[in-house]
N, C-alpha and C positions, 0 to 999 in steps of 0.2 A: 982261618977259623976265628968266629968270635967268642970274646971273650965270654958272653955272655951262653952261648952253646957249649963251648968247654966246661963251665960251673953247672949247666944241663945236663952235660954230659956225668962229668964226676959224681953228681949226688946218682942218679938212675942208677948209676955203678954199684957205689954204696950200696944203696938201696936192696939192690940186686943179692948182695954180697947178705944183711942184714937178715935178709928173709930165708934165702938158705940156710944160716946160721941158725933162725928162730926155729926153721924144720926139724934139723937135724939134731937141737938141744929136747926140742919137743916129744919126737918119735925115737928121743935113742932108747938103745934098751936097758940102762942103767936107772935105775928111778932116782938111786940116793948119791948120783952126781949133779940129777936134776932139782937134787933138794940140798945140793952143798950150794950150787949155783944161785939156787932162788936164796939162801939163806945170807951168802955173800951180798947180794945184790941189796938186801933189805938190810944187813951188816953195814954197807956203803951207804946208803943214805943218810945213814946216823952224821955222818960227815957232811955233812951237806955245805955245809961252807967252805971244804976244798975246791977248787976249780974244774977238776973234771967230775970228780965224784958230789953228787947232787939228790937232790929228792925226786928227780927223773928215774929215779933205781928202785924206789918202795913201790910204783906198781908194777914196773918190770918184774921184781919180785917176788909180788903176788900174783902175779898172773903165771910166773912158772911153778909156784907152789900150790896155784889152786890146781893144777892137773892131776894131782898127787891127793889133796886131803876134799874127801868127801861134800864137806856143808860146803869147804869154798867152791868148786867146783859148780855145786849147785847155786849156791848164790853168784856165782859168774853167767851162768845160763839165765837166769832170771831177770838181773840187770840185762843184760844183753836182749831176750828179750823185749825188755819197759822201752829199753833205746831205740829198739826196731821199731816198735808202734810207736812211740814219741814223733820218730822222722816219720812215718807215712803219715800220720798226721798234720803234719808240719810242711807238708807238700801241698803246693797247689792241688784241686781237683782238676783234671781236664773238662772239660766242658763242650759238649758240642756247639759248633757255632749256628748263631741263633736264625733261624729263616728268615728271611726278609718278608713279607706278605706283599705283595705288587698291591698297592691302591687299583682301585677300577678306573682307566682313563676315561675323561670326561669327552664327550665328539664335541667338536666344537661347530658350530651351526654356522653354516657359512650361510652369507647375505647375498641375495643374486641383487 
């Protein structure tokens, strides 16, 4: 195996792992462990000059505490929104391709 599909392999992993974790913090049924977490996360950021802990954590953050407080929430939907229409717009249109029109061929007059 290469190297290069083993690092393939390991983030998809990750990944894999990451998004379970997103699920199950999102849909648990604890609200105010999902607001110790969002609060720890935006807590971490303040550190932002440590090495693991970073300004990658305030929207982490907020995004798990806008589940919770009403305007964010709503102002999450919204942005989300502007972003969806930004990119459809920001997309080529398809276009059908264009017909050719055949010119009328000319008969060419043959010389006896």
């Amino acid at each position: 195996m290469t190297l290069l599909r083993s690092i393939k392999r390991g983030v998809s992993h990750a990944l894999q792992h990451a998004v379970q974790a997103e699920r199950r913090v999102r849909r648990g049924r604890s609200p105010w462990a999902r607001r110790g977490l969002a609060l720890g996360f935006i807590a971490g950021s303040l550190l932002w000059f440590l090495p693991v802990l970073g300004l990658w954590m305030l929207p982490v953050g907020l995004a798990l505490l806008s589940d919770d407080v009403g305007w964010m929430r709503r102002l999450r939907r919204r942005l989300h929104a502007r972003l969806l229409a930004w990119s459809r717009d920001r997309q080529p249109r398809r276009r059908r391709p264009l017909l050719r029109r055949r010119l009328p061929t000319r008969r060419r007059e043959t010389v006896n």
